[in-house]
N, C-alpha and C positions, 0 to 999 in steps of 0.2 A: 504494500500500500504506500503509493507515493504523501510525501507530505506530514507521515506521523512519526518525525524522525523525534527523538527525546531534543531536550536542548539542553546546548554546552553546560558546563560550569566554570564561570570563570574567579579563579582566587586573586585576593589582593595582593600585593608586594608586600602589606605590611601583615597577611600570617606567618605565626609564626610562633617558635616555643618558647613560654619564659618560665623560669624560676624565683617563686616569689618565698621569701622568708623559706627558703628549702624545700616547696612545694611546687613541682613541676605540672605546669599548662598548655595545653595546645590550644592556641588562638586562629580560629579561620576566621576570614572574611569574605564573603564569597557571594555572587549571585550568580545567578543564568542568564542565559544570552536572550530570552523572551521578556525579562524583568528589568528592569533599571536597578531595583532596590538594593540595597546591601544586605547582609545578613550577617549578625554576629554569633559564633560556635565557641563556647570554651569547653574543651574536653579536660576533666580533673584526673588523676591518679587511678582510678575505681573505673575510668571509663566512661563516668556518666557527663552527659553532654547539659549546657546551659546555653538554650541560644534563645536569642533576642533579637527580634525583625520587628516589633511590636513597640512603638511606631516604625513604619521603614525608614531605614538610613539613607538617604541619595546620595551621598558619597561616602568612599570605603575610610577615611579619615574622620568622620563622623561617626560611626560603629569603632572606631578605636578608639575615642574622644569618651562612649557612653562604656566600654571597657574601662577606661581610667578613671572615670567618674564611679564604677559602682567598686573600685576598688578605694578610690579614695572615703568612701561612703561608708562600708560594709566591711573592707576588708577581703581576704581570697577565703575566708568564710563561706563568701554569698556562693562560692562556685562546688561549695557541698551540701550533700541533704546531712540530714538532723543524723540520720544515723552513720552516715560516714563521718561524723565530724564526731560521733561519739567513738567510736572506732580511735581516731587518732587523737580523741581529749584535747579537742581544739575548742 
């Protein structure tokens, strides 16, 4: 069937892994070639993903900007559930 091809993914220049206070993250940013919007992904330790497109970001500087903000905010806290952070007695 012509035309029902999936669309791209395209990632930002600024994913990427950080290490925060010894607590390793994978930060993607990313959209599709049919979307403009950005999407922000933080994978934790545990694997579990926290992503944030809600509102959308229109540029991928902007989805890093509300990355920095929820850490300045929360802390690398916000990027575990209750029971993972009991686990490490964070």
């Amino acid at each position: 069937m012509a035309g029902n091809t999936e669309p791209e993914i395209i990632f930002s220049n600024l994913t990427q892994d950080v290490v925060i206070d010894g607590h390793r993250f994978t930060v993607e940013i990313y959209r599709t070639s049919d979307d403009p919007s950005w999407i922000l992904s933080v994978e934790n330790a545990f694997g579990t993903l926290t992503i944030l497109d809600n509102p959308p970001y229109f540029a991928d500087g902007l989805a890093w900007r509300a990355f920095e903000k929820l850490l300045d905010e929360q802390g690398f806290r916000a990027f575990y559930s209750a029971k993972e952070r009991r686990k490490l007695r964070i």
